[in-house]
N, C-alpha and C positions, 0 to 999 in steps of 0.2 A: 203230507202223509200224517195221518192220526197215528198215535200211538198212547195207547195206559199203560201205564208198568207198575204193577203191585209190590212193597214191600213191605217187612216187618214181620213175614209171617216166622216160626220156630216155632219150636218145644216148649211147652208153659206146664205147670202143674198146677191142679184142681184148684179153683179159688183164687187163680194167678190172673194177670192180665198182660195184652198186649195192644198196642198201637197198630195198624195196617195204614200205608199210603200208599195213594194212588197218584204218580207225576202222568199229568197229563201235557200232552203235546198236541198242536194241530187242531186242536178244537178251545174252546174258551168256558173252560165249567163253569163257569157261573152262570151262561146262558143255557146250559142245559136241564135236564132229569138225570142226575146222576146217582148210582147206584152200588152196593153191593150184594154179591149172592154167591151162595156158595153151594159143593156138591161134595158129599159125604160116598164115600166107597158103596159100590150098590146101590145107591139114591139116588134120586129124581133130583138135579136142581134146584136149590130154593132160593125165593129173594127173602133178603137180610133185612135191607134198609134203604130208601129211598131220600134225596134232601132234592127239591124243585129250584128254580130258578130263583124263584122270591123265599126260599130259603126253608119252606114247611116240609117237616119231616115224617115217614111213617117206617114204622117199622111190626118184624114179624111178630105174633105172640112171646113165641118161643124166647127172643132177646131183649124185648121190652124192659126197660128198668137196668139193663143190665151195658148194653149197646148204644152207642154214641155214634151219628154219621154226625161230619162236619166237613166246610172247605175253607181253604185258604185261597181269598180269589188272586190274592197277590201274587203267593206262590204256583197259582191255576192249578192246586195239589187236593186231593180229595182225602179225606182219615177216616177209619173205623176205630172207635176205641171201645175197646171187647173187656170189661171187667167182672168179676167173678165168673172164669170161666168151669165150664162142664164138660165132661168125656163127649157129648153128645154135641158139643163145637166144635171136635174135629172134622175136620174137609178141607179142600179148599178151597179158596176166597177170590173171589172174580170183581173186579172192580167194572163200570159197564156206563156207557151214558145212553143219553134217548134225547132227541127233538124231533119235531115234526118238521116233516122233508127232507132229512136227515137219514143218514144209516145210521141203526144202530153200532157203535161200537167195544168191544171187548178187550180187555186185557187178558195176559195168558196165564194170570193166577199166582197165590202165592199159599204154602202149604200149613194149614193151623194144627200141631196137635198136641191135644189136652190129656195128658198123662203124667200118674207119678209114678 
């Protein structure tokens, strides 16, 4: 049985930052397309950031410069590290992998919000 579990998400003020991780089980992130994305109240889903098997990363305009994906293949744990955050970072943050032949899988989120 797969399982993502998101943490790290809370309350930060403007210009704060926070760490997200994803324990994954059941699958082995380093061979995957793993991912975060996140959805804002009233918003359409966005992807965040992506890190591939062999390690190359992309990520949204929006968090460019700002947003850090990375993994631990040790700990098969995925991280978001979110610095200088914005009101407009609030959602929340879906941690997700992808291979071919594969189902995709999702975690159930963890809650970011950017307020002081």
């Amino acid at each position: 049985q797969v399982q993502l579990v998101e943490s790290g998400g809370g309350l930060v003020q403007p210009g704060g930052s926070l760490r997200l991780s994803c324990a994954a089980s059941g699958i082995i992130v380093r061979l995957y397309t793993m991912g975060w994305s996140r959805q804002a109240p009233g918003k359409l889903r966005e992807l965040v950031a992506t890190i591939t098997s062999s390690g190359r990363t992309v990520y949204a305009d929006s968090v460019t410069g700002r947003f850090t994906i990375s993994r631990d293949d040790a700990g098969n744990t995925l991280y978001l590290q979110m610095n200088s955050l914005k009101s407009q970072d609030t959602a929340v943050y879906y941690c997700h992998s992808r291979r071919m032949g594969d189902t995709n899988y999702w975690g159930r989120g963890t809650q970011v919000t950017v307020s002081s």
